[in-house]
N, C-alpha and C positions, 0 to 999 in steps of 0.2 A: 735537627731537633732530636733532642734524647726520647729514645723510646720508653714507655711507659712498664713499669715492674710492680709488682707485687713484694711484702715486705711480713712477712711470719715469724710474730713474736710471741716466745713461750720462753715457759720456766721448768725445768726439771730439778728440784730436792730430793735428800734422801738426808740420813742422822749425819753425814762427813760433809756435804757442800751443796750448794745453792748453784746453780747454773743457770745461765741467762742467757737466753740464744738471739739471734736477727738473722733469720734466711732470707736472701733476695731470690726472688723467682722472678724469669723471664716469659716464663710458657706455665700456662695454668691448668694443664693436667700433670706436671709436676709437683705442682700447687696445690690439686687437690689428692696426691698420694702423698704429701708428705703432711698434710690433714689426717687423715685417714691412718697412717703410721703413729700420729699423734693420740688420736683416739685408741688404738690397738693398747696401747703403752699408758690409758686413762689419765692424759692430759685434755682435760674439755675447757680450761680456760686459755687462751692465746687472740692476739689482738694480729689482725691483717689492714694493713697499708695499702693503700696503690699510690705510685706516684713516678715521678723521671727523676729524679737525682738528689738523696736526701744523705744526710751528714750527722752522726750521732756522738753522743758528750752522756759519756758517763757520769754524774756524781752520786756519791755511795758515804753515808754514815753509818756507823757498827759503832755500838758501844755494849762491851763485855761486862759482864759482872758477874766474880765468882759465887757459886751456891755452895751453901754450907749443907752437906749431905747427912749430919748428924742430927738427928730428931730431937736429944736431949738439949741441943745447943738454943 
């Protein structure tokens, strides 16, 4: 039987990109230093898993639209 993991989902943004992480942990005082790390860096929202074998699907909509930077426009 599959051993049981921990699963640490966060988001790091900045003005150039959006990043989406999934860390699997095995040992949960690696678990909680890379909490900890997260917090140092003031990421306080992220969502923790536990489970034995999970399979992930991205889907992603983006729709752009340009701004008119001209005030008298």
């Amino acid at each position: 039987m599959a051993q049981e993991r921990y699963y640490l989902i966060y988001q790091e943004a900045n003005e150039e990109e959006c990043l989406l992480t999934i860390e699997p942990f095995d040992d949960e005082e690696k678990l909680a230093e890379a909490i900890n790390r997260l917090e140092g860096q003031h990421i306080s929202e992220y969502t923790l898993i536990k489970g034995r074998k999970m399979k992930a699907a991205l889907r992603v909509a983006v729709d752009l639209t340009e701004i008119d930077d001209d005030p008298d426009a």
